[in-house]
N, C-alpha and C positions, 0 to 999 in steps of 0.2 A: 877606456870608455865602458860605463857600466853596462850600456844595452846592445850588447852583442846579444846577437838573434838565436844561434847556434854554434855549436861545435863545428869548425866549417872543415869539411872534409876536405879529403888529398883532391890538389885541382885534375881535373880530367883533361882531355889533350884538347875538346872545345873549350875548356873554361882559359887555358893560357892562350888558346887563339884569341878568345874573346878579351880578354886583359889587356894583352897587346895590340890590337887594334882599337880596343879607348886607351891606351894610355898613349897611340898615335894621333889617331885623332884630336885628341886632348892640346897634348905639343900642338899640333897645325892650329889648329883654332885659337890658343892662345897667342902663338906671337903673331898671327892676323890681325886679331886684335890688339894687339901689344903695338905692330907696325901704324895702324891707324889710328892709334890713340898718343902714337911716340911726340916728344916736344919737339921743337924745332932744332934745336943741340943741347943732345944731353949729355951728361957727363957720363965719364964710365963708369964713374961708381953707383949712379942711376942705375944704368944699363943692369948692370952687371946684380944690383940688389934685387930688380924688379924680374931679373929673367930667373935668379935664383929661387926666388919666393914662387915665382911660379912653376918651376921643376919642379920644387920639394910638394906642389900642391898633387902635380900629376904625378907625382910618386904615391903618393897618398891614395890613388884609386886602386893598386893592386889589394890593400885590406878594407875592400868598400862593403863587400860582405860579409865581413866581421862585425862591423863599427857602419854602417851604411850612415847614420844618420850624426853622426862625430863627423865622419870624413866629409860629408854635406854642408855640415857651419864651419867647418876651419876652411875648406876651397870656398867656400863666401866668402868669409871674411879677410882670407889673402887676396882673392879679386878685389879689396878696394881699394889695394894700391900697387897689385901686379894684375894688369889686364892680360896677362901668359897664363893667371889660374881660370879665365873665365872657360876654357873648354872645361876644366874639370870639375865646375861648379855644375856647370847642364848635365855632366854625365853623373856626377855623383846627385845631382835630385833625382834623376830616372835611378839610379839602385834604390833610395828612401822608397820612391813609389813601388817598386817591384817586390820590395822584402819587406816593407813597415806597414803600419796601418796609416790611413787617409790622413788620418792627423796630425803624425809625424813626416808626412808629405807633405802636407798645408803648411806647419812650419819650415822645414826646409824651403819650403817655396817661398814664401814671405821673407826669411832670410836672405836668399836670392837675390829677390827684387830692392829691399833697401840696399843689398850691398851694391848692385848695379847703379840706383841712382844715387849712391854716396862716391863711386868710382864715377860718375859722370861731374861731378862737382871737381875732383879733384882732376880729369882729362875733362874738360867740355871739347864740344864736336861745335859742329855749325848746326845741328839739328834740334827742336826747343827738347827740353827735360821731361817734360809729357807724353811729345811723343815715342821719346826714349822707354819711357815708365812703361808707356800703352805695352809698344813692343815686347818687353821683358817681361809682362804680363799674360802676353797671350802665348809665348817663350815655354816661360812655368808652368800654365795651365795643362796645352800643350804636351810637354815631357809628361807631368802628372798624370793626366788621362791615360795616355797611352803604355804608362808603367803597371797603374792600374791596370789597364786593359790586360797585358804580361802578366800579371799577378795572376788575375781570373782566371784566363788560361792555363798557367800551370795549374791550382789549384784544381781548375775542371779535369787537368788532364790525370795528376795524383791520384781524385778521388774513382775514376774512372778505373786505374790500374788497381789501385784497390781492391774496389770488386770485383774486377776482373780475377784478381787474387784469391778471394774469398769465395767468389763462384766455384773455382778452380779447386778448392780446399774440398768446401762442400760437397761437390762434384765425387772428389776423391775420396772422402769419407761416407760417402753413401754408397759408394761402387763395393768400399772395404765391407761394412755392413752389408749391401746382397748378396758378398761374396760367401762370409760367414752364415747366414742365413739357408742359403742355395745348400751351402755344405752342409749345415744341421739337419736342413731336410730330408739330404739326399741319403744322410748318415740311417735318420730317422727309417728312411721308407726302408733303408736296404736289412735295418735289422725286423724291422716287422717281417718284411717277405722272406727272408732266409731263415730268420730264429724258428719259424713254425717248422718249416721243412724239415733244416737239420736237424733240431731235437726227435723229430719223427725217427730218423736215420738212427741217428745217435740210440734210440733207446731200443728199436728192431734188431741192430748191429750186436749191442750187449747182451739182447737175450739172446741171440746167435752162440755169440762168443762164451755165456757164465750158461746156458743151457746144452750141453753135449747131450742130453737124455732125451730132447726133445724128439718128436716125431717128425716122420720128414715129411707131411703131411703142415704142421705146424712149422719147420724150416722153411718149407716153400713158402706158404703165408708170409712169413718174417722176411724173408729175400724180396719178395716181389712187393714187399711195402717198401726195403729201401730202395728198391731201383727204381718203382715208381714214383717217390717224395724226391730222387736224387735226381731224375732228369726231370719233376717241374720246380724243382729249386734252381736249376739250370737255366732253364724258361721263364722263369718268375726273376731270375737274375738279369737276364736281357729284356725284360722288360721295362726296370729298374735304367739298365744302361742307355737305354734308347733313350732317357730322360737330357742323358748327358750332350746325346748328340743335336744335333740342328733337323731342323725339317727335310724330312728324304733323304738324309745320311745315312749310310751302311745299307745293308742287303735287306728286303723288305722292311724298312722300317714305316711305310707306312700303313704297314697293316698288323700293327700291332695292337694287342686286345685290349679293350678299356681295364681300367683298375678295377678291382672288384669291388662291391656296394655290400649291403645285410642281403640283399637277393640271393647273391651265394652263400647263405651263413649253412644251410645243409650240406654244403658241399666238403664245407671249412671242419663242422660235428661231424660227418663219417668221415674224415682223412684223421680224424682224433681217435676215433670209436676202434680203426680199424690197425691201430698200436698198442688197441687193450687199454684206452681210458673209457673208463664209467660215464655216460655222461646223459644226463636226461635236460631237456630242452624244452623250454615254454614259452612259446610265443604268445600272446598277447595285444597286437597292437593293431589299431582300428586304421584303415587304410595304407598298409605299409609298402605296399605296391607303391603308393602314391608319396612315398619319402623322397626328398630330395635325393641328389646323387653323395652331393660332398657329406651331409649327414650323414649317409649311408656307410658310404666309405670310412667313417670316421666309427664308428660302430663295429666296423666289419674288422678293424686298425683293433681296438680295444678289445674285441672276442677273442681275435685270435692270440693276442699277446697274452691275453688271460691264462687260454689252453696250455702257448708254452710254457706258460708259469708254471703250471699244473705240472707238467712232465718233469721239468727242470728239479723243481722244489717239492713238491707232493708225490713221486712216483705210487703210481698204484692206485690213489686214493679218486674217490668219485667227483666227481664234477656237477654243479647245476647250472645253465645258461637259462635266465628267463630276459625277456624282451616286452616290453608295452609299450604304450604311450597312445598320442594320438595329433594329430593338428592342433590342438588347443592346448594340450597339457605337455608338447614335447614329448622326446623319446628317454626313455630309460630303459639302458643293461645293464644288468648283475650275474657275474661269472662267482660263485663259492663252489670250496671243495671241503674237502674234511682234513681232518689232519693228518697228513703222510704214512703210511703202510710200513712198520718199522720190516717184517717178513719177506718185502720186496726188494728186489736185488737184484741188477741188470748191467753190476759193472762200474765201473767208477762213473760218480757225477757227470753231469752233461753241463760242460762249463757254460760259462753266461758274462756279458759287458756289463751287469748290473745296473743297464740304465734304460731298462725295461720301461718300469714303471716311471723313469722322468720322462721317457719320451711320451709316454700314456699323456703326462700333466701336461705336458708345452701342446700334443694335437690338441687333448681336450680345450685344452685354455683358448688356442687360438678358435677353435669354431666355435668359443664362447659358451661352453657348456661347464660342468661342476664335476669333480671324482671326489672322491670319498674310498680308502682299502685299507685293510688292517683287519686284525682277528675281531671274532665275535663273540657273545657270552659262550656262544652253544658251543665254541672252538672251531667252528667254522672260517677259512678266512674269504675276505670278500672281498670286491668289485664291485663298487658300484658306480656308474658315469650318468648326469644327466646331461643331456643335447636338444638345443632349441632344433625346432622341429623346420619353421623356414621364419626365424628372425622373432621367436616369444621367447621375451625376457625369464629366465631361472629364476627358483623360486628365490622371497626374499632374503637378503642378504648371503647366498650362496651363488653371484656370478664370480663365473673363474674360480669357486672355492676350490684348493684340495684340501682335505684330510684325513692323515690315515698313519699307522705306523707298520714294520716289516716283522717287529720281535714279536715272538710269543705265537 
């Protein structure tokens, strides 16, 4: 039969219960009917033809949901002259209704009913033909409905599982995303707060080391910068951590100190100043007390990533940090230095992730502000971020802009 539904999978240990019990039911129903419809003396080769044709009908239901609506009109049509097929004609129109659409139920059902009142012709009962039809009418409808009804349900319950599916997916591909997320930031914050320190370290430690001539006068200097940048790179590191833990986890955690804003940007230029970078500072900005916090912070994130640049990549050379802005116009910093001091010389390079300045671009971007770094004519290289001040749109077509290169 050409309209097989599906590919019909491996039965399940309900699906051969459920086989078995219509293809029992089936038998009972049929020779019930087959006894009440039997002639007065029949022959055996009667017997024997009509009980045949009706086994091979209710054999026919084990592939009903292959073929549901094939195995539907051939048990019709053996019920019109083995009343043993009529159980498997009722149960194979309930498979048409459960697996087919309405219409190939409507037919099977129709099929049904002539073959019932064509088998009543050929066994008449004492009861009129009418009333028979009525019966086997309300019979069909009946099975119909209620296959239907099986359909709907499964159907509701498929689409249900579904989504439940798909929630479930959803669910887990957003958890995967915060998780990546959580870690970029966490990546993020931990090279901001470390990168400044240690480079401090790093470059106090080399003049230590490539300066034997120095004065001890200038050695203490240089020691007491790195002990000092090395135990709040310690503390700037647990502050960091605390991020990891839950609310009130570990030993005072909740008296840990806010992240730092531009409020501390003095604090940020003398822990620079006092490793022997040049650095002159211009602030400029019309209520800055009155900055947001996260702006701030995001500012305070770009200075100082600036400075370590400075150390890393420029040793020696001067620094400028100016600052403006205002409520209306947004905030703008620019970190330039000059170009690198070839005479300076503190010991081998102070290594770096190189992913300074991406991470500059993903904060900036997210607090919806603009960078712009790369050399300039004067051979200056530069920094520069704009930052909406609490929610003014950058100027136009420079939201989220970067632009900048590293050479030259």
């Amino acid at each position: 039969m050409s309209e097989a539904t599906t590919s019909t999978p491996e039965r399940s240990r309900r699906d051969w219960i459920v086989d078995w019990a219509c293809f029992a039911i089936a038998i009972g129903l049929g020779l019930t009917a087959y006894i009440d419809a039997m002639p007065a003396a029949p022959s055996a080769g009667h017997v024997t033809g009509v009980v045949a044709l009706g086994l091979a009908a209710c054999l026919g239901l084990w592939v009903r949901r292959r073929w549901p609506l094939g195995v539907a009109l051939l048990t019709a049509a053996a019920m019109v002259v083995s009343p043993v097929a009529g159980g498997a004609a009722l149960i194979a129109l309930f498979s048409v209704a459960v697996h087919q659409p309405w219409r190939k139920a409507s037919v099977a059902g129709f099929a049904l009913i002539v073959s019932c009142v064509a088998s009543y012709l050929i066994y008449p009962n004492d009861e009129s033909i009418w009333v028979n039809s009525l019966l086997v009418l309300i019979a069909a409808a009946a099975l119909v409905g209620w296959g239907m009804y099986v359909k709907a349900r499964r159907e509701l319950v498929d689409s249900l599982r579904e989504r439940a599916q798909a929630a479930e997916s959803d669910r887990d591909a957003r958890l995967a995303q915060a998780r990546e997320q959580e870690r970029t930031r966490i990546a993020r914050e931990m090279h901001d707060v470390l990168a400044h320190r240690i480079s401090l370290v790093a470059m106090n430690s080399g003049a230590l080391e490539y300066r034997p001539d120095a004065s001890p006068a200038e050695v203490s200097r240089a020691a007491a910068v790195v002990r000092e940048n090395a135990h709040l790179a310690l503390e700037e590191l647990r502050q960091v951590l605390a991020v990891l833990r839950g609310p009130g986890e570990g030993e005072n955690a909740a008296g840990e100190p806010p992240q730092p804003t531009l409020r501390d940007m003095d604090g940020l230029v003398a822990d620079s100043r006092s490793s022997g970078t040049v650095i002159e500072l211009v602030v400029d900005a019309d209520r800055l007390r009155e900055l947001p916090d996260a702006t701030g912070r995001t500012a305070y994130r770009v200075i100082q990533e600036s400075l370590t640049n400075v150390r890393k990549h420029a040793p020696g050379s001067a620094a400028e940090v100016a600052v403006s802005g205002s409520a209306d116009d947004g905030l703008t910093v620019a970190v330039s230095n000059q170009r690198p001091v070839p005479e300076v010389a503190t010991g081998a390079p102070i290594p770096g992730s190189g992913t300074g300045l991406t991470g500059l671009t993903e904060r900036v971007g997210l607090a919806g502000g603009s960078l712009e770094y790369g050399p300039g004519p004067d051979g200056e290289f530069r920094v520069k971020v704009w930052l909406p001040w609490e929610g003014v749109s950058p100027p136009a077509g420079e939201r989220h802009a970067v632009r900048g290169r590293v050479d030259g």
